[in-house]
C-alpha positions in Angstrom: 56.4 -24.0 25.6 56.2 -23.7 29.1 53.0 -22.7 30.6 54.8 -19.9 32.6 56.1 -18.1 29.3 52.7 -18.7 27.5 50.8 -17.0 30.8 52.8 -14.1 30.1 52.6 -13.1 26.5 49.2 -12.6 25.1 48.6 -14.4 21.8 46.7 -13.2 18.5 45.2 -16.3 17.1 43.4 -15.7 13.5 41.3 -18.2 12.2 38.3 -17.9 10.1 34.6 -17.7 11.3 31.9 -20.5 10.8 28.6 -19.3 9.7 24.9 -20.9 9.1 24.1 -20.2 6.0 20.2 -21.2 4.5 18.0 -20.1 1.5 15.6 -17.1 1.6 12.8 -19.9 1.4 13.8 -21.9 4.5 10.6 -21.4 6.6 11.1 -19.3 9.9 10.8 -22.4 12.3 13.5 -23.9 11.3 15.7 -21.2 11.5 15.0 -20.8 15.0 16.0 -24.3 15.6 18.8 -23.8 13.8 19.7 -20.9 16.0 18.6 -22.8 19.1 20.8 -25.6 18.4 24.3 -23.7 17.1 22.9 -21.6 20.8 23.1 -24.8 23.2 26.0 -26.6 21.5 28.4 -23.9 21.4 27.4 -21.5 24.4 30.1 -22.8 26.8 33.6 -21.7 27.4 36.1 -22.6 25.2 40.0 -22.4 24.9 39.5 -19.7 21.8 35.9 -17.8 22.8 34.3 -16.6 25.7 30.7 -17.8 27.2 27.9 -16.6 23.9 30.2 -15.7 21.1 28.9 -17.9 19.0 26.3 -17.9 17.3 26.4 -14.1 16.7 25.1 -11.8 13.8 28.5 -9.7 13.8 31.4 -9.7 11.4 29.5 -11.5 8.7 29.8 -10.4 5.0 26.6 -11.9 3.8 22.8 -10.6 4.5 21.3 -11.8 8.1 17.8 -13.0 7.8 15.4 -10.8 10.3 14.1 -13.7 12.0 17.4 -15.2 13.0 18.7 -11.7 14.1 15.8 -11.4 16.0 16.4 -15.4 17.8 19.9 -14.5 18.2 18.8 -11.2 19.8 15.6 -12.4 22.1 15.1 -15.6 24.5 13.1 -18.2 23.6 9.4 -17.3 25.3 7.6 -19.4 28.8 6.0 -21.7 26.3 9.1 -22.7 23.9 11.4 -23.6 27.2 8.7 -25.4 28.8 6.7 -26.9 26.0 7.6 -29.4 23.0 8.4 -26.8 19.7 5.7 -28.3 17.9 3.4 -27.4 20.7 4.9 -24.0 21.7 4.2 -22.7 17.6 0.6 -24.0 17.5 -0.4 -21.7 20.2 1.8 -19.3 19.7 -0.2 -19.2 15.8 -3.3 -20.0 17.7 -3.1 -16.5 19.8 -2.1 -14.5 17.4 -5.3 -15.8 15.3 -7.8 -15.6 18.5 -6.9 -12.0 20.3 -9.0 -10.0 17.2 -11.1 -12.3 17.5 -11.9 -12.0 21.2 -11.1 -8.5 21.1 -14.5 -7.6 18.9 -16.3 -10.4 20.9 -15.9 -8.2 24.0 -16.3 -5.0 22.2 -19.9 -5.8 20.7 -20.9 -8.1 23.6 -20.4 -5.1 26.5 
């Protein structure tokens, strides 16, 4: 066809949508790695989708885990673009662990 007729019309394509499907007991971490990945391979433009189409939580008919909503949904944090994963989840875990800690250290010692 030539490309001055196809610039013209406007096509309807239908084609079926990939998903990532994992178990309920696939541990959180690697779901956002998963989602990281499907993220950097596919977030260009293509001839069929626009820029971030893929990976999205819409027009799925089964159940979307919370925590891979919630990657699709949020940017990675400071410490998981600049640091190794590995690295980035210890302190992330070792925060989370320390802050009640420090917050009753500076309660009783003041």
């Amino acid at each position: 066809m030539p490309a001055a007729i196809c610039r013209m019309k406007t096509w309807q394509l239908v084609a079926s949508p990939a998903a990532l499907v994992v178990r309920h007991s696939t541990h959180q971490a690697i779901i956002q790695l998963l989602v990281g990945a499907a993220q950097k391979s596919h977030a260009g433009v293509t001839l069929l989708s626009d820029a971030g189409t893929f990976p999205s939580a819409d027009r799925t008919e089964l159940p979307v885990n919370s925590n891979a909503r919630y990657f699709l949904t949020n940017k990675p944090s400071a410490l998981q673009r600049t640091l190794p994963f590995w690295l980035a989840s210890l302190i992330d875990r070792m925060l989370i662990m320390l802050l009640p800690f420090l917050w009753c250290w500076c309660r009783w010692s003041g």
